[in-house]
N, C-alpha and C positions, 0 to 999 in steps of 0.2 A: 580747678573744676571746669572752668572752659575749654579747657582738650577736651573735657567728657561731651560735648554739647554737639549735636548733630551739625555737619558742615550745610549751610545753605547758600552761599552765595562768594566768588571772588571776588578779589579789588576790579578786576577789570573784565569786561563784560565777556561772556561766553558762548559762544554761537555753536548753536545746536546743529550736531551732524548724523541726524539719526534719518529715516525716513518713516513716514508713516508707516501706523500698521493695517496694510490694505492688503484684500483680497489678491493682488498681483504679488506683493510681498512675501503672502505667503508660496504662491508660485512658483517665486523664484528662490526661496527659500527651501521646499524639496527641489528643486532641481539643482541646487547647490550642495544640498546633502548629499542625493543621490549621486551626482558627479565626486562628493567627498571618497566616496565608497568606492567606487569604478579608479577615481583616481589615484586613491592610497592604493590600492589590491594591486593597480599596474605596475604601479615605481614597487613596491613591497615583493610582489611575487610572479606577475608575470615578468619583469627585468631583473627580479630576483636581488635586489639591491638587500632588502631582509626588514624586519621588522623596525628595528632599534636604528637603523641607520635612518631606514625612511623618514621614522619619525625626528632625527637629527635635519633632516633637509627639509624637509615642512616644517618643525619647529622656528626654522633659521626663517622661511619661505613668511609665518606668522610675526616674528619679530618685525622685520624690515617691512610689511605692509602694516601693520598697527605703529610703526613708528610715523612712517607718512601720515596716517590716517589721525592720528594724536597732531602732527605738527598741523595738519590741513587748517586751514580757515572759513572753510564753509564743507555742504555736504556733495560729496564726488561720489555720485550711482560707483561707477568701476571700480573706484578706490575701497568701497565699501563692499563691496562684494566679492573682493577679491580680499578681505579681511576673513570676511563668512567661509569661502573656499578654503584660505588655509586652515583654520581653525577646523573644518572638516576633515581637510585628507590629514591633518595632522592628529584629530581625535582618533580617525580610523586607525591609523598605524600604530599609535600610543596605546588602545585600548587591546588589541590582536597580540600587542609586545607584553603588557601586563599577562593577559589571558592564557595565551597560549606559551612566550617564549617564559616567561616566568615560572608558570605554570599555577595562574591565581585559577583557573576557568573561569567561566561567564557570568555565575552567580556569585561569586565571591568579591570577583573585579566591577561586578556591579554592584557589591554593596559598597564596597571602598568609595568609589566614583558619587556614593547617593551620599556619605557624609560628607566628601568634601565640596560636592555641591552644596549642601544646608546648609554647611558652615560656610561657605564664601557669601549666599545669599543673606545669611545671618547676619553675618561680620559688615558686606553692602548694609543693610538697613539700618544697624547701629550706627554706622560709621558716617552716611549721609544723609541718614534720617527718611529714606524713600526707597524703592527700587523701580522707577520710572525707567520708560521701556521707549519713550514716544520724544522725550524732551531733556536733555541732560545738561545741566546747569555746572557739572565743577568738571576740571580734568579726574578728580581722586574718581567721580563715578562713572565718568569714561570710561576708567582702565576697570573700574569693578564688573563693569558691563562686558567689555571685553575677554574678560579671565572667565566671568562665568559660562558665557557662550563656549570657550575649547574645554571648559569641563562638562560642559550642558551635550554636545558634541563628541565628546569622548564616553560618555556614560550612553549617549543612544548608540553609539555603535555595539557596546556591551550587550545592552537591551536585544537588540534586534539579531546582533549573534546568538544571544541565549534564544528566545522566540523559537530562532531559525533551525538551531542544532540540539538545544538541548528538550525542548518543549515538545518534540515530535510534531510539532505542525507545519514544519517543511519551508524552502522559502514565498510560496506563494502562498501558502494559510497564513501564515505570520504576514505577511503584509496586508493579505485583508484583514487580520484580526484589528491590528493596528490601523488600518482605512477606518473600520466601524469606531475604533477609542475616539480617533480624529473627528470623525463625524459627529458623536455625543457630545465633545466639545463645544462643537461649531451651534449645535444646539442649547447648550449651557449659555451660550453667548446671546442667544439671542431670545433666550425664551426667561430667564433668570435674572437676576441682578448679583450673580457671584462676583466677588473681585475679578479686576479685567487684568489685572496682573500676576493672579495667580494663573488665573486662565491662559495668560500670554506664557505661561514658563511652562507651563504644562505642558501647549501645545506647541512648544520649540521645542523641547525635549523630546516630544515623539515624534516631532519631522523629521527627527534626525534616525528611530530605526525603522522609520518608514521610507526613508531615502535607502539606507540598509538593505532592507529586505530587497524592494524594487533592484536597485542594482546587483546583487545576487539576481533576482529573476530574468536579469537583461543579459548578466553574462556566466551564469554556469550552465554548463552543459545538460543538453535536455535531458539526460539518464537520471537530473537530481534533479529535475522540475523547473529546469532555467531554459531561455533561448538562443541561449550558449551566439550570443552577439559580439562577444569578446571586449576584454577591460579598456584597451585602445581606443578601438571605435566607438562604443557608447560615450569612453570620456569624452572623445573631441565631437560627436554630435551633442552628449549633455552642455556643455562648453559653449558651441553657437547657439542653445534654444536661450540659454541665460545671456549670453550677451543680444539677442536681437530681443529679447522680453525686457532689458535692463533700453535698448532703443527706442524701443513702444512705447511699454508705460510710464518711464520719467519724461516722455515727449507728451502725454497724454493723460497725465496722472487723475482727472475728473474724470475720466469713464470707468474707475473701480470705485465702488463707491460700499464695500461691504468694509465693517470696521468691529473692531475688536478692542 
């Protein structure tokens, strides 16, 4: 009967490698999607490597930084963001391989992606007895946090392709449709006392086809409502605004002070 018993604590103590969840977080958090997006679509299709492989080289690109990131001993800004990164260009390419090279489309591969989300958060909450987002006490909900993020990740890209293509609202409607979801949120947050954990997965979830959309609007071609800035260039400008944001506000982390 004590396997059945929610894990709360190890023999030896566990130092928590998460970062708050602030207002600049969330910052860097779409510009991390949004480069997910610019940067899968580059290795994917503008270098034409394909779907299935991309996704083999960011999956490989996610292993080996959530390994460092698992062995770390405290919390590394880069190290962690560069977790968030793979886990993006790796949902993009996985979700477009499902979609497209499979041939699930966008609403099919986004229902797939919605059970095995529930069920992973399911199996997290039985399994630890929490889904703590801010403070993480055992390695087992490390890696559950971690797993949930590249399928949290993998399902907004779904989202924000459907939105994008099959919803008829183009990529610039879909992103503000999704600005206004974001925004209700942000107001649930602050006007209610709903769970902040729902709240918090809700609102990762859609950072990520709101990072989507955005990146479609920065590089497709103005004939489809984009400003055709090309996959390249946005990625390596998305790339320096997160690394000099990831300079700022871990140098300065008291001047955001909006919390969720």
């Amino acid at each position: 009967m004590d396997a059945l018993k929610p894990e709360t604590a190890e023999a030896t103590p566990f130092v928590n490698k998460l970062p708050a969840i602030t207002a600049a977080f969330w910052l860097m958090k779409i510009t991390a999607t949004t480069l997910g997006e610019t940067g899968g679509d580059w290795l994917s299709m503008t270098m034409n490597i394909g779907y299935l492989q991309s996704t083999l080289i960011f999956f490989a690109l996610f292993v080996l930084a959530l390994g460092a990131q698992l062995a770390s001993q405290k919390h590394h800004p880069f190290l962690y963001w560069t977790v968030i990164i793979a886990t993006s260009t790796a949902g993009t390419t996985m979700s477009d391989y499902m979609d497209r090279t499979l041939g699930l489309g966008y609403a099919k591969g986004a229902a797939i992606l919605v059970t095995i989300l529930a069920s992973m958060l399911a199996l997290w909450r039985f399994s630890v007895g929490n889904l703590r987002v801010t403070h993480i006490q055992t390695r087992k909900a490390e890696i559950f946090y971690w797993v949930t993020i590249l399928f949290s990740n993998t399902l907004g890209t779904a989202l924000g392709d459907f939105l994008s293509d099959d919803s008829g609202l183009g990529f610039l409607g879909s992103w503000l449709c999704i600005t206004a979801v974001l925004a209700v949120i942000v107001a649930l947050t602050f006007l209610t006392r709903l769970n902040r954990v729902v709240l918090f997965w809700v609102a990762f979830i859609l950072t990520r086809p709101f990072g989507a959309t955005f990146g479609d609007v920065l590089t497709k071609a103005t004939d489809k409502g984009g400003l055709n800035f090309g996959r390249g260039y946005s990625s390596l400008i998305l790339l320096a605004i997160l690394v000099v944001s990831i300079l700022i506000f871990y140098r300065e982390p008291k001047k955001v002070t909006l919390r969720i």
